[in-house]
C-alpha positions as CSV (number, residue, x, y, z in Angstrom):
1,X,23.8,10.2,-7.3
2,X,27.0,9.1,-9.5
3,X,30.1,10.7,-8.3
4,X,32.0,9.5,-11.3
5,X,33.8,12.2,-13.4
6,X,34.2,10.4,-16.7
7,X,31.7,8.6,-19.3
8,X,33.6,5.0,-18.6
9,X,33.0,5.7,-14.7
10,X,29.8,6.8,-15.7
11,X,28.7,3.7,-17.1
12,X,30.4,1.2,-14.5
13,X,28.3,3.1,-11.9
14,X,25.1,2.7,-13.7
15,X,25.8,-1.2,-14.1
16,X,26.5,-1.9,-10.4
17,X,22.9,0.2,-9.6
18,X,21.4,-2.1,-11.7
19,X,23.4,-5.0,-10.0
20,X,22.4,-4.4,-7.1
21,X,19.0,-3.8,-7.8
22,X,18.4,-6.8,-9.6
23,X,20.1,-8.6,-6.5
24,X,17.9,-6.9,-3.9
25,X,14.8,-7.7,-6.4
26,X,16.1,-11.7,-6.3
27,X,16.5,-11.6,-2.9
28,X,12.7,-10.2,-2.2
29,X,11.5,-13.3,-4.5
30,X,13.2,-15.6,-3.0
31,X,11.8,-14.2,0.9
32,X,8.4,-14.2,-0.7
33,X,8.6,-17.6,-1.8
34,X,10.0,-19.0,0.8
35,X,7.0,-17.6,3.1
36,X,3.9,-17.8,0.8
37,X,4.2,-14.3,-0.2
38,X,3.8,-12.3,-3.5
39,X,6.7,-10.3,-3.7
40,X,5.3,-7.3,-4.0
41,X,3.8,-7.3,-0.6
42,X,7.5,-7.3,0.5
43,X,8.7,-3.1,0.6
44,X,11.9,-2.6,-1.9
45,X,13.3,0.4,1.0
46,X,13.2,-2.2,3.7
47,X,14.8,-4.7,1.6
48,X,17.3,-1.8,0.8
49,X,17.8,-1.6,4.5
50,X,18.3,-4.3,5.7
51,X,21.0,-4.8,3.2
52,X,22.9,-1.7,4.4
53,X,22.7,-2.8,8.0
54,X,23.9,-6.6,7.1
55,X,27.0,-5.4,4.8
56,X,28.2,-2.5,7.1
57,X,27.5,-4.5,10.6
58,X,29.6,-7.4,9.5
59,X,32.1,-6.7,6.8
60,X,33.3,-9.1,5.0
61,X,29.8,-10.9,5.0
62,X,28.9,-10.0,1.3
63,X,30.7,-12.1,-0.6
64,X,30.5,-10.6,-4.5
């Protein structure tokens, strides 16, 4: 959902999904490598997750 209320906010939310898609999709490449895995044996909502819990259990962890 984009709770933007103009095109230019519109956009900018659009980009960071994309972001952080892209970053989540890196991140399940690099697992998969790192363990022998093809990375799409590794699920994109636990990924998801996982992130949610890291970034709102420790704030300050992401760095951007």
């Amino acid at each position: 959902m984009l709770s933007s209320k103009t095109p230019d906010g519109v956009v900018q939310q659009i980009w960071a999904h994309l972001l952080v898609h892209h970053a989540l999709r890196e991140l399940m490449a690099r697992t998969a490598a790192t363990r022998g895995l093809d990375a799409d044996r590794i699920s994109f909502t636990e990924n998801l997750r996982s992130a949610r819990r890291s970034v709102t259990v420790t704030p300050g962890s992401f760095s951007p």
